[in-house]
N, C-alpha and C positions, 0 to 999 in steps of 0.2 A: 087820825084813825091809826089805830097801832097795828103793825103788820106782826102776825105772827111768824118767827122762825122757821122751817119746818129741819127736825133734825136727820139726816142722812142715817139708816142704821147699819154697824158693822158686819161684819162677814161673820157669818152663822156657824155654829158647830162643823156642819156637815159641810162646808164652804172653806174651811179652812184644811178638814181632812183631804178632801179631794187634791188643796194646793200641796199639804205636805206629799202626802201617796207621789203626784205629779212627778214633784223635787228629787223623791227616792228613786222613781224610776229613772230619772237623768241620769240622778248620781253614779246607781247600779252599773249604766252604760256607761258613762264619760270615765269612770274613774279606772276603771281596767283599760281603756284605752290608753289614757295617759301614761298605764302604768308600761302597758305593752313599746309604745311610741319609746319612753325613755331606756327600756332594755333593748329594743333595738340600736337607738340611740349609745348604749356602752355596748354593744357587740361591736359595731362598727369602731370604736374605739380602742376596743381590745384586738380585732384587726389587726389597726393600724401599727399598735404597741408591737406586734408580733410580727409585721413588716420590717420593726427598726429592728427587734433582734437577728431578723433574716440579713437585713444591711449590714448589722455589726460581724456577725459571724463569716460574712461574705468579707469584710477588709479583715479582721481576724486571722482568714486563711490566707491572704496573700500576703499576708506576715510570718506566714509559718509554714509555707512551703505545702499549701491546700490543705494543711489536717483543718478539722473545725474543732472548735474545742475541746479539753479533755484532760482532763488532770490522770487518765488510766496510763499509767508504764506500758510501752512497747511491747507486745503480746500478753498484754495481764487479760484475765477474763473478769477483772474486779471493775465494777462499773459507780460512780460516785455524779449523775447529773446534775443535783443541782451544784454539786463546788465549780463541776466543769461547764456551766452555763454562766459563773460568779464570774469568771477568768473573763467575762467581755467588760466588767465594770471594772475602770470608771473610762477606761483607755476608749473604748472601742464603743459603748451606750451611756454616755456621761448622765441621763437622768434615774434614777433608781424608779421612779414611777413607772416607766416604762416595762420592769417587771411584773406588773401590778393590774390584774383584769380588772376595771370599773365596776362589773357585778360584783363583788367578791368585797371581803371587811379587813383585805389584807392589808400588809402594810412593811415595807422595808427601808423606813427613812434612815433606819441608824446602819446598813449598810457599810463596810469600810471597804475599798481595793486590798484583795485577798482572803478575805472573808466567804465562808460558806453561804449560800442561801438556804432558810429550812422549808422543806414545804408546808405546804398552805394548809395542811390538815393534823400538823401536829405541831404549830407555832405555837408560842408560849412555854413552851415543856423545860426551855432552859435560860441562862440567864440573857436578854434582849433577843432574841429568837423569835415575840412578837411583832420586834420590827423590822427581823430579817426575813420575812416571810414573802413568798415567790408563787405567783396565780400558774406559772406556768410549768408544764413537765419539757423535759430533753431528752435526746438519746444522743450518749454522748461514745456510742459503740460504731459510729460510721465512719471513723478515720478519715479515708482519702478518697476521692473516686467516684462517689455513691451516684446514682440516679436520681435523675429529676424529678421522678413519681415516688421516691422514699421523703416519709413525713421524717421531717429533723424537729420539731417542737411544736405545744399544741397545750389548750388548758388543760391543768392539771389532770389527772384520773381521778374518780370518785376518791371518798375516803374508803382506804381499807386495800385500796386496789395501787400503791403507790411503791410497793416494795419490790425489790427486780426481782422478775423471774414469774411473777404474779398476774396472769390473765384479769382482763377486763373488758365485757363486752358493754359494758352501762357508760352512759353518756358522763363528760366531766360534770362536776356540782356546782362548776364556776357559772351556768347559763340554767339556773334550775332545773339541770336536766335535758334540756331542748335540746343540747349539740354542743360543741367547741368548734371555735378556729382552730386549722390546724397547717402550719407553715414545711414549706416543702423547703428540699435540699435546693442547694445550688441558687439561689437570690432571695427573692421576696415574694414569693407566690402564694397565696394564704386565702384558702377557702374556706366556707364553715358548711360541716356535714353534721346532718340531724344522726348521724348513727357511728360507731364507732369506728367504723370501714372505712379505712383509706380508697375515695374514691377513684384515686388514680388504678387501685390493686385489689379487684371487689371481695377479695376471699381474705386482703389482709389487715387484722385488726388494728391500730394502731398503741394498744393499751396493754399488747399480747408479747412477749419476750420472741423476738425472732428465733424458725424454728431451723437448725442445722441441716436438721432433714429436707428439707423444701424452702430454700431461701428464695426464691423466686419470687415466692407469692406471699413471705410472713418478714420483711422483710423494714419492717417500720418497728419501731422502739423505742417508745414514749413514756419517762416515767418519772418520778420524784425521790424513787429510791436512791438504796443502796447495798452496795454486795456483789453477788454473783453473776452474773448474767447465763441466761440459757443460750448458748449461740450469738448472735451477737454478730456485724463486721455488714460489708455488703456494696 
């Protein structure tokens, strides 16, 4: 007697929307997380990179009688951060990557010792200037002395906000916005604030040209420029 098969039937129109829908809403969830998990993931890393510029500039100065870097002439008001944050390569931060936030599409491999760094928001413009590009801003106006609540370097300023002398109260672009690390004088001390306030000095910005008048409290100056400085020293 011949047994008939019986055939099992597939998953239905509406059976299969359901599995898709399902899938999207995973997706929807899972994949902002992952995305979130690996910016975290390069904050921490940009950190770290910003701890070794703390380190370098820290042997830097006990090489030079505590200045920290600075290509500015003895009483010049002309401020030049990124040539004077270069002065730590290759002697003092031998990996160029280390200038380099992990968020960011920058890139400084072609670097040479002596060589300026451009910054991050106007690389390209001249000839290999896309690969001397630098995630991070400097104030290279603290000479000797400074406090351990003044910010010495920290991610770049927005675009537009990179020129000395030029306020900024908007978050660097290197973290979409959310914040920057931003690395204190005197070692390795490197916190990241969601606002542009140095939170060691709640009134001072750190994107903001320190101001003569009230150095007490505006006393951080963080920038990628170059030129003039407004006040300046501290």
């Amino acid at each position: 007697m011949m047994r008939l098969r019986r055939w099992k039937a597939g998953f239905t129109l509406i059976e299969l929307l359901v599995v898709i829908g399902i899938i999207a809403i995973l997706a929807s969830i899972i994949i902002p997380s992952a995305l979130t998990v690996r910016e975290r993931a390069r904050r921490v890393k940009c950190m770290n990179s910003l701890r070794e510029i703390g380190t370098g500039c820290t042997m830097y100065s006990s090489d030079f009688d505590g200045y920290y870097p600075s290509v500015r002439p003895p009483g010049s008001s002309t401020s030049n951060p990124m040539a004077s944050l270069a002065l730590l390569y290759d002697r003092y931060v031998d990996n160029p990557k280390i200038f380099v936030c992990p968020s960011t599409t920058d890139n400084c491999a072609d670097l040479q010792p002596g060589q300026s760094f451009q910054p991050h928001t106007s690389a390209g413009t001249g000839a290999g200037a896309e690969r001397r590009a630098c995630s991070f801003g400097y104030d290279d106006t603290r000479g000797i002395n400074s406090k351990s609540n003044i910010v010495i370097a920290a991610d770049a300023p927005p675009g537009g906000a990179g020129a000395v002398g030029t306020a900024s109260t908007k978050n660097s672009d290197n973290h979409f916005g959310d914040g920057q690390n931003i690395l204190f004088y005197g070692g390795n001390r490197v916190l990241w604030a969601t606002t542009t306030k140095n939170p060691e000095i709640d009134t001072d910005d750190i994107y903001q040209a320190a101001n003569p008048a009230n150095p007490a409290v505006s006393d951080s100056y963080v920038s990628q420029g170059s030129g003039t400085t407004v006040g300046g020293g501290g």
